[in-house]
C-alpha positions as a printed Julia matrix, in Angstrom:
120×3 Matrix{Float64}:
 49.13  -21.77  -175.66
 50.19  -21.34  -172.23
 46.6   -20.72  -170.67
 45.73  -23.88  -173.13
 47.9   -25.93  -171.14
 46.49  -24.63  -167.77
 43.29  -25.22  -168.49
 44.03  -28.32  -169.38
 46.03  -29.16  -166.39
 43.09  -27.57  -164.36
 40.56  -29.87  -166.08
 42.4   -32.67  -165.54
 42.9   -32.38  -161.64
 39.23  -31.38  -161.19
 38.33  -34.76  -162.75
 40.69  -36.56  -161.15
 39.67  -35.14  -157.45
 35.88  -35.81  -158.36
 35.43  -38.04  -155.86
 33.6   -41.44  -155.71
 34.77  -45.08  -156.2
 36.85  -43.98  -159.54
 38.97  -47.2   -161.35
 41.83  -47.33  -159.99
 43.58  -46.87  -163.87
 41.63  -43.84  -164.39
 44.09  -41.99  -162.66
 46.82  -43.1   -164.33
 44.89  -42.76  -167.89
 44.21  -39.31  -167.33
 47.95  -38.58  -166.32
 49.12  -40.18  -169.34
 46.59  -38.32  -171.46
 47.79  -34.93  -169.61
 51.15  -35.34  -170.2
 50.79  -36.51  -173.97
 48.73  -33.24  -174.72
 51.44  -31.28  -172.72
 54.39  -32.91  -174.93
 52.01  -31.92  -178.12
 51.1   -28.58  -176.99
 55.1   -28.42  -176.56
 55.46  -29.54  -180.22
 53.42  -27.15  -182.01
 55.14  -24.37  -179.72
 58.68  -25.87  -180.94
 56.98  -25.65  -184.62
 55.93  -22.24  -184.28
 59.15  -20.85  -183.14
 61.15  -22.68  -186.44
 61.2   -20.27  -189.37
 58.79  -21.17  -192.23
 60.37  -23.72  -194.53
 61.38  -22.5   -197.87
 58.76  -23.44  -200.49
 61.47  -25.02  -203.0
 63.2   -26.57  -200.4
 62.79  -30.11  -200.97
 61.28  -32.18  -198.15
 62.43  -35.66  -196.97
 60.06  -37.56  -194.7
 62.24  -39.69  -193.33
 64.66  -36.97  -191.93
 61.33  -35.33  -190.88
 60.01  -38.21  -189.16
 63.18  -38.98  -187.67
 63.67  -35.36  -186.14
 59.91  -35.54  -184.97
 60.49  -39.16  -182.96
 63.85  -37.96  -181.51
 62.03  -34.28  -179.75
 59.22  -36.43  -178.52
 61.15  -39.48  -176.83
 63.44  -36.6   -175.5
 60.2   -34.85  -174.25
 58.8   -37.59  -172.87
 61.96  -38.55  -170.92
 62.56  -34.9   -169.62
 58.69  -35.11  -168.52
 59.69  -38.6   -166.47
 62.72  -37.38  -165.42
 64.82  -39.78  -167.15
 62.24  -42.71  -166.19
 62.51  -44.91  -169.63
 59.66  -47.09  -167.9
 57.03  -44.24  -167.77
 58.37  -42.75  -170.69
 57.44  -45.89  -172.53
 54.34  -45.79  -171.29
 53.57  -42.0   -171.99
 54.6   -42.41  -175.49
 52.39  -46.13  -175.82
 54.8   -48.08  -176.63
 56.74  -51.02  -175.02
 60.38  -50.47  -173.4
 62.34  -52.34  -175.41
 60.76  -50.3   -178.64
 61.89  -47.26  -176.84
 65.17  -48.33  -176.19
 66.14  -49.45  -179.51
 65.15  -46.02  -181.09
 67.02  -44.3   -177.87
 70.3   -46.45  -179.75
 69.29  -45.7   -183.22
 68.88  -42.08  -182.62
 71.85  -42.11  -180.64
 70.08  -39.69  -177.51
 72.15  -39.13  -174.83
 70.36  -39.75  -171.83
 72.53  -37.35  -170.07
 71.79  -34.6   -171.86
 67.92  -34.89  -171.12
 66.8   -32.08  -168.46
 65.35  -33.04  -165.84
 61.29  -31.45  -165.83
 60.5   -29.34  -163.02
 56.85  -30.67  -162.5
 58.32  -34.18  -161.76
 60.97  -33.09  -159.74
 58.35  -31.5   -157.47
């Protein structure tokens, strides 16, 4: 998965450095679309490492659902560094959608780490 993610990252920053008049969103698009496959590629890592569910254990797709929107809004703010703005926009959808799940889910914005890519 790792060398998934650096190719990625590669591919992305050879497009973006392709020279030529490029739209001026294009930039941003392809950032957007880099980090959403990064927070992905992180959720199928975080699904690998979880022990197979039990076969007779009985599944509830809200609690599921729930669990799955609370890792990716709290991926998606350690990726911004805390930035609800961008992190609204990396998950495509508006702020104040974002920040009403934030208070229904009850995430602590202090407990979100900080990623090291944006800190660079």
């Amino acid at each position: 998965m790792q060398e998934f993610l650096a190719l990625n990252g590669n591919d992305v920053t050879d497009h973006q450095s392709g020279g030529g008049a490029a739209d001026p969103t294009a930039s941003l698009r392809l950032e957007v679309l880099r980090d959403l496959t990064i927070a992905l590629a992180r959720e199928v890592e975080a699904l690998k490492e979880r022990n197979s569910p039990d076969p007779m254990r009985r599944l509830n797709l809200y609690k599921e659902v729930r669990q799955f929107e609370i890792n990716l809004i709290a991926c998606a703010l350690a990726r911004t560094g805390g930035h609800q703005t961008r992190a609204a926009q990396l998950l495509g959808v508006k702020l104040t959608t974002l920040n009403a799940k934030i208070k229904r889910y009850g995430i602590d914005m202090l407990t979100i780490p900080a990623d090291s890519e944006r800190a660079a």
